[in-house]
C-alpha positions as CSV (number, residue, x, y, z in Angstrom):
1,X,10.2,2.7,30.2
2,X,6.4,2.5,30.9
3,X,5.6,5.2,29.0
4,X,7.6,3.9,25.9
5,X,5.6,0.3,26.2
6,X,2.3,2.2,26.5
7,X,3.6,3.9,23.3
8,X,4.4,0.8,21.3
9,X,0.8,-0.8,22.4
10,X,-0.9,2.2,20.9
11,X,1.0,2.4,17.5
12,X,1.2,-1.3,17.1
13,X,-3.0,-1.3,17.8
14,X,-4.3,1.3,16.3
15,X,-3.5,-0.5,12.7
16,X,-6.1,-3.2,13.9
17,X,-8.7,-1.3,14.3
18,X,-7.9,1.1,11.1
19,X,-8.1,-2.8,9.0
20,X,-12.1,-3.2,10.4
21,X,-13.4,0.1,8.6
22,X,-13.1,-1.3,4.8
23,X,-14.4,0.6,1.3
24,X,-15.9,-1.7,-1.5
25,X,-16.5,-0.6,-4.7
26,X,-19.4,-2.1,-7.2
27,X,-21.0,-1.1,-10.3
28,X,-22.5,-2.1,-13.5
29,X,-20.9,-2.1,-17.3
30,X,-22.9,-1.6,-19.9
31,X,-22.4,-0.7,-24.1
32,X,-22.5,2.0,-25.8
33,X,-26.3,1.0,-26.3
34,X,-27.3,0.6,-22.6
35,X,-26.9,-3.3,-23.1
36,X,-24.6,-5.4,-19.9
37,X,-21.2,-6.1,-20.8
38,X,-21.3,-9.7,-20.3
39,X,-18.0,-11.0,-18.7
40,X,-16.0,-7.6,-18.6
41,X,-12.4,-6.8,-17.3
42,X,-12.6,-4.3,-14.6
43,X,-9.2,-3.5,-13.4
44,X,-8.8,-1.0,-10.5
45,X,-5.5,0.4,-9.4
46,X,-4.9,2.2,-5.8
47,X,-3.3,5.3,-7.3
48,X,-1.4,6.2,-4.2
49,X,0.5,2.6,-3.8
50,X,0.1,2.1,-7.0
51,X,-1.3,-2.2,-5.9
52,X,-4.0,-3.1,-9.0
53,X,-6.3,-6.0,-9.2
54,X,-8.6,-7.5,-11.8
55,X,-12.0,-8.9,-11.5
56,X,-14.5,-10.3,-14.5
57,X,-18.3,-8.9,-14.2
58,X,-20.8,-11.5,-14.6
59,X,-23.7,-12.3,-17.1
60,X,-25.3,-9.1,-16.0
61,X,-22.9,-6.8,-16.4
62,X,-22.5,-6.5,-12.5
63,X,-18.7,-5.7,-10.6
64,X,-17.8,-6.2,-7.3
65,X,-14.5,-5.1,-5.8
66,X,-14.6,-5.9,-1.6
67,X,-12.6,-5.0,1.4
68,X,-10.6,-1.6,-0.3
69,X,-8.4,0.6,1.7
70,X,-9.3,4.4,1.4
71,X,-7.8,6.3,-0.8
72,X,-7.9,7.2,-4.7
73,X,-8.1,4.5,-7.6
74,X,-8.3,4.4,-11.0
75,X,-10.9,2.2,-12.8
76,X,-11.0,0.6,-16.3
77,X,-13.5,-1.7,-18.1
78,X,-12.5,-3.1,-21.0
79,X,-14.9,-6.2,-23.4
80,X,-14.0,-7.3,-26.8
81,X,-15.2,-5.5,-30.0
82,X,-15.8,-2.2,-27.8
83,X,-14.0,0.4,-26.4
84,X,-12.6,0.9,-22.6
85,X,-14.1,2.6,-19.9
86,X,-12.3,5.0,-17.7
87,X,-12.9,6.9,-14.4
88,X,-11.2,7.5,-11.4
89,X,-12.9,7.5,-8.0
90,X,-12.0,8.3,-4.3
91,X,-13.0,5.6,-1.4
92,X,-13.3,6.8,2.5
93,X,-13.0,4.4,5.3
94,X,-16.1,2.4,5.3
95,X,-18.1,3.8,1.8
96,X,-19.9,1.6,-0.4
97,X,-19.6,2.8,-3.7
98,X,-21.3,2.6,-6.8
99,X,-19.9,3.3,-9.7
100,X,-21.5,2.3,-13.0
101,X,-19.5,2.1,-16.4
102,X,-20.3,2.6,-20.0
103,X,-17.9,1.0,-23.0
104,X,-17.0,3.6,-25.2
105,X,-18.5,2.5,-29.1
106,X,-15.3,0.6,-31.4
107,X,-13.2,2.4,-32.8
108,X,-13.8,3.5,-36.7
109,X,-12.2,1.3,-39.2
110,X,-11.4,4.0,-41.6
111,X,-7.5,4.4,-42.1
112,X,-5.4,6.9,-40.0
113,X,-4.0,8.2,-42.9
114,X,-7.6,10.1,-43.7
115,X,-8.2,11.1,-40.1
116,X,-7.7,14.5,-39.5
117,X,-5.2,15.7,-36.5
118,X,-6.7,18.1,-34.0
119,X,-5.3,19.2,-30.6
120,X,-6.4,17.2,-27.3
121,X,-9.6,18.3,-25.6
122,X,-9.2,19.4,-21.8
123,X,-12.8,17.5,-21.8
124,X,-11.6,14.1,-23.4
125,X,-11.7,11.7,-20.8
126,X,-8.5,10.5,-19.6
127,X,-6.5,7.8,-20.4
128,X,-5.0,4.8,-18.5
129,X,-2.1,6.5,-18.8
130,X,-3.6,9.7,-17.3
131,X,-4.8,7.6,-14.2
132,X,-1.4,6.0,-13.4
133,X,-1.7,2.6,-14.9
134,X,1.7,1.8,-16.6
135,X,1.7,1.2,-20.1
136,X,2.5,-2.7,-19.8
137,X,-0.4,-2.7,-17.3
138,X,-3.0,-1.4,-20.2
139,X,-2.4,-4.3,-22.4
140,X,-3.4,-8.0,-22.4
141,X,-0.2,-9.7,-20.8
142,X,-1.0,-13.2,-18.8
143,X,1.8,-13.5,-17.5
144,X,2.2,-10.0,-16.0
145,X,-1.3,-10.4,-14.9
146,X,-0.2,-13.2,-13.3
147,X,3.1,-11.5,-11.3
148,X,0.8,-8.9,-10.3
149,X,-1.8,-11.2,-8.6
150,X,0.7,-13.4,-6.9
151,X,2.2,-9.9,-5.5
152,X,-1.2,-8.8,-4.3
153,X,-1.2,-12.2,-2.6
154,X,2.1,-12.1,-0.9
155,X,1.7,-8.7,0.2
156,X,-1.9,-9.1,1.5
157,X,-0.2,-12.2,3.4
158,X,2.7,-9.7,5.1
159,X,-0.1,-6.7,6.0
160,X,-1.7,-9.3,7.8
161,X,1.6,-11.0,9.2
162,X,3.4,-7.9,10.7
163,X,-0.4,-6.9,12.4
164,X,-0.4,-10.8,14.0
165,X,3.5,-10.6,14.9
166,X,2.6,-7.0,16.7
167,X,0.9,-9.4,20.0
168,X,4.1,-11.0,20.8
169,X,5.8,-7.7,20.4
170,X,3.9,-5.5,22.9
171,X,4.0,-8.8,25.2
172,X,7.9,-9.1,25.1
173,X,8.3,-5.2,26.0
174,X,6.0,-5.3,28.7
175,X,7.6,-8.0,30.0
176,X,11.0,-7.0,29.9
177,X,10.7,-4.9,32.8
178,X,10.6,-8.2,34.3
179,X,13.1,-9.7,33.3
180,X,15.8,-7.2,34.0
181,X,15.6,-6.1,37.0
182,X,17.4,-6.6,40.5
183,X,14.8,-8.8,41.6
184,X,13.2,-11.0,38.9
185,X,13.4,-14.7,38.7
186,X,14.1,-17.4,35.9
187,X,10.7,-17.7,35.0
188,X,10.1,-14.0,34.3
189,X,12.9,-14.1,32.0
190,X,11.9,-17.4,30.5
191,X,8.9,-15.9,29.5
192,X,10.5,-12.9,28.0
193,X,12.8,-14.8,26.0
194,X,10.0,-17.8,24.5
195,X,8.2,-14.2,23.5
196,X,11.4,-12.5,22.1
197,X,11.8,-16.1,20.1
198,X,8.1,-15.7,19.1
199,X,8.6,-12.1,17.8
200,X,11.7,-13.0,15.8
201,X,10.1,-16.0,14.5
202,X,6.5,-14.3,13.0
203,X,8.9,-11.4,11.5
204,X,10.8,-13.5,9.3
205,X,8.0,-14.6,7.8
206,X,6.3,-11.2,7.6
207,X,9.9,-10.4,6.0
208,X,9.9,-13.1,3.9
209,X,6.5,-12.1,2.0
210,X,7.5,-8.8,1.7
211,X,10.7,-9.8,0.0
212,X,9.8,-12.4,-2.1
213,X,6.8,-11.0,-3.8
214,X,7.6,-10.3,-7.3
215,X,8.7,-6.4,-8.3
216,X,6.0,-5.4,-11.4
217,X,8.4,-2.7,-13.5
218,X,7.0,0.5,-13.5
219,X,5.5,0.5,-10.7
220,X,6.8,3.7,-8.4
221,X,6.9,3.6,-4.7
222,X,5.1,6.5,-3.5
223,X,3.7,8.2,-0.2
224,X,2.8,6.1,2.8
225,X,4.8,2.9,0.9
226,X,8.1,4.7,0.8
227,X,8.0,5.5,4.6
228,X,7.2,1.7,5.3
229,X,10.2,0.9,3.4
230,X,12.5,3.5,4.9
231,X,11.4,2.3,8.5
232,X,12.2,-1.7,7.3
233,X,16.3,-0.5,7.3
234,X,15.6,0.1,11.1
235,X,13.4,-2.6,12.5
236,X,14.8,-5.3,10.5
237,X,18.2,-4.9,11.9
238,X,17.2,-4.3,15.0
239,X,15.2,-7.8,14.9
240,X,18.3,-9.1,14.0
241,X,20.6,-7.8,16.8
242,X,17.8,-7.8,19.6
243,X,17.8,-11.6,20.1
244,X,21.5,-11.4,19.8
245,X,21.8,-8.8,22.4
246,X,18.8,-10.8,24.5
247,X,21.1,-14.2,24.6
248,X,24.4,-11.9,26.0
249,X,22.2,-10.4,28.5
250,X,20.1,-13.8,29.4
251,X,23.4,-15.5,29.8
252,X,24.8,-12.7,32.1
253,X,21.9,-12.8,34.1
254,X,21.8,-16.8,34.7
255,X,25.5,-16.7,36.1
256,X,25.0,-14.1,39.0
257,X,25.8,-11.5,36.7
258,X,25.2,-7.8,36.2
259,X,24.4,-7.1,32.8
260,X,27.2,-5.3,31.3
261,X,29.0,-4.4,27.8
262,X,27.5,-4.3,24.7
263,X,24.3,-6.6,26.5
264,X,23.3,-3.6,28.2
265,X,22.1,-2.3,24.9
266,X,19.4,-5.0,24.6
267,X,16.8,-2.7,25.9
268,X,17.3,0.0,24.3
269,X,17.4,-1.5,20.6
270,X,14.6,-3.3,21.2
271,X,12.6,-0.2,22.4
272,X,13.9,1.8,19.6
273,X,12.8,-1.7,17.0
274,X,9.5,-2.0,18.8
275,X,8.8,1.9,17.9
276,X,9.9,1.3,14.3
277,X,8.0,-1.5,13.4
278,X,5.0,0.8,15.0
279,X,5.5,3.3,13.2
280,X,5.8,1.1,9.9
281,X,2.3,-0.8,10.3
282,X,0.9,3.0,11.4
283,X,2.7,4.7,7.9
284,X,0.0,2.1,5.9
285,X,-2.6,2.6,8.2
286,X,-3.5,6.4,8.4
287,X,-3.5,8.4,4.7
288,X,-1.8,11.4,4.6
């Protein structure tokens, strides 16, 4: 049992200190003529959980994009009356990058009709498309602008949720081998329960960001995401049948009682729980 807690404290931790190292990105957009694009979009988009986010440069052209995860993104500038801007770059824990962007010249105004067809270049430089944006993404639409920056909010709000909720956690394991046992007291297993209660109380609303923030279509779940998803059909039943279990087993205990029946699967759940929701915050944490 002590070798499982000193398990959970590590996973649960080692997100922590993985959230410190951030990447930022920043950059300058100019015209085709060298000029500052004045008040350009920048959109960047994290290509591996597919999370995008918008920012406006200022009078000078300048860009900044703070506190970025590692990992690969796709960038486009876009101004009115010119073409976009496209790259794609790759962030490591702690980089600040620089990345400068130049708006393509405006498209010709002669008719398609009288352009010629030709094969695509290898060399052409990629589409949004090619970097993973979705279609509905490229185009000017408030309101899914909108959807997608309230569900960068709410999901920001349950990263940061789950890493606070992960205290309580390691405190109620550790001291449940207190509160079992042939020879604890009322207040050792008062103070387990008011942390179990804690625990349960922070996940729901960890839960309840990750579940209300609005689904963007064509967005794919990929990588790292679809593990944290998987692991949520484990932990988030067992935070459901751990108090449960915890009331059978407090209420045995009170009356003289030996814990018995289906109470006496209150630790294990819960040690099994604790390691998913560990291994959930440490799927979002480490790239691979």
């Amino acid at each position: 049992m002590l070798s499982a807690a000193v398990m959970i404290v590590a996973l649960s931790f080692h997100p922590l200190r993985a959230q410190d190292a951030t990447a930022s990105l920043s950059g300058t957009v100019t015209d085709s003529s060298g000029k500052a694009a004045a008040n350009a979009k920048v959109s960047l988009e994290n290509l591996s959980t597919g999370a995008s986010t918008e920012t406006q440069a200022d009078g000078s052209g300048h860009y900044n994009f703070p506190n970025l995860t590692a990992g690969d993104y796709g960038v486009a500038a876009a101004a009115e009356g010119v073409g976009p801007a496209v790259s794609k770059i790759t962030l490591t824990t702690g980089a600040a990058l620089t990345l400068n962007l130049s708006l393509a010249p405006a498209a010709s105004a002669r008719p398609a009709e009288n352009l010629p067809s030709a094969p695509s270049s290898s060399k052409a430089a990629p589409s949004l498309e090619d970097l993973g944006f979705p279609t509905a993404e490229t185009q000017s639409n408030a309101r899914q602008q909108a959807l997608l920056d309230k569900r960068t909010h709410m999901l920001k709000i349950h990263q940061r949720m789950g890493l606070i909720t992960t205290i309580p956690l390691v405190a109620s394991v550790v001291t449940s081998f207190g509160a079992g046992g042939k020879s604890t007291d009322k207040a050792s297993r008062d103070l387990h329960v008011a942390l179990g209660a804690l625990t349960g109380d922070l996940y729901g609303i960890t839960a309840y960001y990750a579940i209300r923030a609005p689904r963007i279509a064509g967005t794919e779940t990929r990588g790292p995401i679809k593990v944290h998803k998987v692991l949520a059909w484990i932990h988030g039943p067992g935070m459901v049948l751990t108090p449960i279990l915890g009331a059978m087993a407090f209420s045995q205990k009170s009356n003289g009682e030996k814990v018995h029946g289906i109470a006496a699967a209150h630790g294990p759940v819960a040690i099994v729980t604790a390691g998913a929701f560990g291994a959930a915050l440490l799927a979002v944490s480490v790239k691979f």
